[in-house]
C-alpha positions in Angstrom: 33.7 13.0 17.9 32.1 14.7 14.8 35.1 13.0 12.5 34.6 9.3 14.3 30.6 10.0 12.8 31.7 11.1 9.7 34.2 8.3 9.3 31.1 5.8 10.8 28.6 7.3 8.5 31.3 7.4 5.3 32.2 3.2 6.3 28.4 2.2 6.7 27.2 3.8 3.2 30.4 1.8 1.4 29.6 -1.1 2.7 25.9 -1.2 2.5 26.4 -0.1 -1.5 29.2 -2.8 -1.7 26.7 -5.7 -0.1 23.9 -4.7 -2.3 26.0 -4.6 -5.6 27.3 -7.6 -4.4 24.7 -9.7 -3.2 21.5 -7.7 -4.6 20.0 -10.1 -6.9 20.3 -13.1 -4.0 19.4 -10.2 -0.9 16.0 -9.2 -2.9 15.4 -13.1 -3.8 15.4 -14.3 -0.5 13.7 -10.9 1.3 10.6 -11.5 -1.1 10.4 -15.4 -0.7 9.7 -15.0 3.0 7.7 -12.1 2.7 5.3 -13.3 -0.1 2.8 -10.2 0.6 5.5 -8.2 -0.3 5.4 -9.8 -3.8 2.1 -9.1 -4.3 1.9 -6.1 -3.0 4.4 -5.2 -5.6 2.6 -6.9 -8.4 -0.8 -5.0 -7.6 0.9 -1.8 -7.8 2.9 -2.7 -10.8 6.6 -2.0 -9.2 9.5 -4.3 -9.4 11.7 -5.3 -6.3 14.8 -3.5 -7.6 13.1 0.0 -7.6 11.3 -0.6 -4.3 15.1 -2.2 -2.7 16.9 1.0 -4.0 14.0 3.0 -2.2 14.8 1.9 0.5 18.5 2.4 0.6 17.8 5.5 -0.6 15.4 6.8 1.8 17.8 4.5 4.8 20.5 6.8 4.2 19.1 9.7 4.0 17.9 8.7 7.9 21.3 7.8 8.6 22.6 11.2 7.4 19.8 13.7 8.5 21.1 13.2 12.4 24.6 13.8 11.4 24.1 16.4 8.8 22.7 18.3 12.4 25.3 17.3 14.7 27.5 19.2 12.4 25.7 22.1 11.6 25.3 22.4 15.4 29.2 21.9 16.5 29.8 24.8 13.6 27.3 27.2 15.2 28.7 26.4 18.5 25.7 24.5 20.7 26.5 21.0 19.3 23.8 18.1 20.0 24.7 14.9 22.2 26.8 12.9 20.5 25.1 9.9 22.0 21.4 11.3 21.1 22.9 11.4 17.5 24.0 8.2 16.9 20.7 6.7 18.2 18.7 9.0 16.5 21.1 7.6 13.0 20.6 3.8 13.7 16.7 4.7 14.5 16.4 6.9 11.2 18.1 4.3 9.4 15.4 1.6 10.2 13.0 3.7 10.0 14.1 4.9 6.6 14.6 1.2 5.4 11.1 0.0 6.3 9.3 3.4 5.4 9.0 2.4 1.7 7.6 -0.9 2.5 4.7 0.5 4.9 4.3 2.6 1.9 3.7 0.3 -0.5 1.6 -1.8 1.6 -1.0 0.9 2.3 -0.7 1.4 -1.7 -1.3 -1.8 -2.6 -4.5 -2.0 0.0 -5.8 1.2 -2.1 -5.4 -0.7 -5.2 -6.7 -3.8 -4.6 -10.0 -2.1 -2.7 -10.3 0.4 -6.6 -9.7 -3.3 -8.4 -12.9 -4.8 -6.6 -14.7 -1.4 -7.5 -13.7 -1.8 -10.9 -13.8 -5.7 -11.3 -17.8 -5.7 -10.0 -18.6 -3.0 -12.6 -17.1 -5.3 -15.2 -18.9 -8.4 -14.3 -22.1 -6.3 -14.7 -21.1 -5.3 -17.9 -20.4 -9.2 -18.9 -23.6 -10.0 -17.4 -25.4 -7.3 -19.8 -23.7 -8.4 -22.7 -24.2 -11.6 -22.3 -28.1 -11.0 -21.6 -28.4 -9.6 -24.8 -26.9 -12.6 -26.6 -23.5 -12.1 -26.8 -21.2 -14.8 -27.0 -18.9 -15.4 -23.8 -15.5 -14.5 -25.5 -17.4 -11.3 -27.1 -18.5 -10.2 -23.9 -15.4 -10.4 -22.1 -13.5 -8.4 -24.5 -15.9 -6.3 -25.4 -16.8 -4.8 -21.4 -12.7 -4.7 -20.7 -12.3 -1.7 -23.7 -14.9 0.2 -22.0 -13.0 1.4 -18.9 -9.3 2.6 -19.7 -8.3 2.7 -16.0 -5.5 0.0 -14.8 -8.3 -2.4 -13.2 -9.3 -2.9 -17.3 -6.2 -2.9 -18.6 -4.9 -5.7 -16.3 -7.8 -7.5 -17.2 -7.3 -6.9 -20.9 -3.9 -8.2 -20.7 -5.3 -11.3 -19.2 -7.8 -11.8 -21.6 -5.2 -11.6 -24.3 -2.8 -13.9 -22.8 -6.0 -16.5 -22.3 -6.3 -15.9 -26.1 -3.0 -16.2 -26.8 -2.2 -19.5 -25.4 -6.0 -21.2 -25.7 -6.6 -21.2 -22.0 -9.8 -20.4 -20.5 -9.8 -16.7 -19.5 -11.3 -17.4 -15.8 -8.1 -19.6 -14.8 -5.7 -16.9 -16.1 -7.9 -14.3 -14.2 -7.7 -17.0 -11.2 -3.9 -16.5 -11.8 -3.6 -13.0 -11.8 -6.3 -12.6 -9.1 -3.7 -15.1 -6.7 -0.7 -12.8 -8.0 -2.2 -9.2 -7.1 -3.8 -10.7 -4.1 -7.5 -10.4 -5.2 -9.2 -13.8 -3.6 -12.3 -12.7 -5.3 -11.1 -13.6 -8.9 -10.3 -17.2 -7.6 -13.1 -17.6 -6.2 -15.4 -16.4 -9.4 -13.2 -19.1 -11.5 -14.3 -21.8 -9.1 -17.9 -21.0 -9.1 -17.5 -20.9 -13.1 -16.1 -24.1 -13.2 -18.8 -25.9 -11.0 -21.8 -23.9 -13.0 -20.7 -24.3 -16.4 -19.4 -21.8 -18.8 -22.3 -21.8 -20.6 -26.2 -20.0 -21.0 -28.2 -18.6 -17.9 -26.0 -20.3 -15.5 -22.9 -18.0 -16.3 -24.8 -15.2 -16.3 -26.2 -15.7 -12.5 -23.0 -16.7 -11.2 -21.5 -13.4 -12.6 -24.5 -11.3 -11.2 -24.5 -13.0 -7.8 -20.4 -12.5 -7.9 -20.9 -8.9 -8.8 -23.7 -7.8 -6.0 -21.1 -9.7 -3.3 -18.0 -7.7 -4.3 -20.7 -4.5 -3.5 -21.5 -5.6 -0.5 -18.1 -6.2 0.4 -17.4 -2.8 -0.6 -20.1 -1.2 0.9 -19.3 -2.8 4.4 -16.0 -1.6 3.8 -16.6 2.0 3.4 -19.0 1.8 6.5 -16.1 0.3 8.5 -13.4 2.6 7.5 -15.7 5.4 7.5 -16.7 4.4 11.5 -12.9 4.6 12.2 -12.2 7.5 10.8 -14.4 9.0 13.0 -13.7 7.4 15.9 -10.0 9.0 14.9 -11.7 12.4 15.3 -12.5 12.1 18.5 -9.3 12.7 20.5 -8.4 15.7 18.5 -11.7 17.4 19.5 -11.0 16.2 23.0 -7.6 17.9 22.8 -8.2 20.6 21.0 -11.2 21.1 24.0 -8.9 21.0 26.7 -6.6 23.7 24.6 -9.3 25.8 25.0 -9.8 24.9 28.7 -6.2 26.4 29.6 -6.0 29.3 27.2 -9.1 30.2 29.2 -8.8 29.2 32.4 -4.9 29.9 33.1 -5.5 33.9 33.5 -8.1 33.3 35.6 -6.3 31.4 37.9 -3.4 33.0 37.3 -5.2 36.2 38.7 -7.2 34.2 41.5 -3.7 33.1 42.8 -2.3 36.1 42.9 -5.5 37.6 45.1 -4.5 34.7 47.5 -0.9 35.6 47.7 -1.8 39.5 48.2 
């Protein structure tokens, strides 16, 4: 039985190298067309779908393996495992294993795009200071992205440049890169550009009022996430009481039944 695994386990890694060498480029194409918050999730945490794909085969086989890997060392020290219970435990791991990465990378991405809104509202503010003193729009955008050097900046640096670069107005390609990270909120601040004008006190109010949103927004956030946390807390204490319970109430009864039985 443990060479029919080895020989299953040997067959299923050759041919899930051989598909993916084969058919990688189309296999990732059409896994992140249907899937388009995995595409987004990936551009927000600044990963390509190659690296994350060999992740997962990576981490798909090492799921496939780890039951077999015991099932061996097992039949060697003589108490080997259910066969059966090993080969369920390799197609779960596998799954497991191939999906692991994703759920990863989602709850990355989530991270990132919450410390982009951070970022992004502390930005506006600077705008909105700069351009209260009397800077000139294109001044002011530049000037507040070289003052943080964390990846929130930099990404809106880069936009800035490429707005520069082709003569496009630096809200739409924020709007662009807000709809390819998965930020709604830069969309949104390009619309309410457009309709109040790029220009004077207008600008300036649309940013604060954009800015003191994205706090709010935050601020519920924390509350919420905070709240669950602790509501999370709550059946650990509640096991960790009843723990206690039996630690101290076993003897006792232990000794109270034994009275009975004398």
């Amino acid at each position: 039985m443990m060479a029919l695994l080895g020989a299953g386990f040997g067959l299923g890694v050759c041919m899930i190298l051989w598909s993916w060498r084969i058919h990688r480029d189309r296999a990732i194409d059409f896994t992140l067309g249907r899937f388009r918050g995995d595409v987004r999730d990936l551009a927000v945490c600044e990963r390509d779908a190659r690296s994350l794909v060999a992740e997962q085969l990576l981490v798909a086989v090492a799921g496939l393996a780890l039951p077999v890997v015991m099932y061996g060392v097992t039949s060697v020290a003589g108490t080997p495992l259910p066969a059966g219970a090993c080969l369920a435990a390799s197609v779960v791991g596998a799954i497991v294993g191939f999906q692991f990465p994703v759920w990863q990378l989602r709850d990355r991405a989530r991270e990132a795009r919450r410390n982009f809104r951070a970022s992004f509202s502390a930005y506006l503010d600077l705008v909105s200071i700069l351009l209260a003193g009397g800077a000139g729009i294109e001044t002011a955008l530049v000037a507040a992205s070289r003052v943080g050097d964390g990846p929130s900046f930099r990404s809106v640096a880069r936009c800035l440049e490429v707005a520069r670069t082709a003569r496009r107005s630096p809200w739409d390609v924020l709007a662009e890169h807000g709809e390819r990270i998965g930020v709604e909120e830069l969309p949104q601040l390009a619309s309410t550009i457009r309709l109040g004008g790029e220009q004077g006190a207008r600008m300036t109010a649309s940013l604060v009022a954009k800015a003191e949103s994205m706090r709010a927004k935050q601020m519920a956030d924390v509350e919420a996430r905070a709240n669950s946390a602790t509501e999370r807390m709550g059946l650990p204490m509640v096991m960790l009481f009843l723990g206690f319970l039996a630690l101290l109430g076993y003897p006792a009864m232990h000794m109270i039944g034994a009275g009975f039985d004398a």
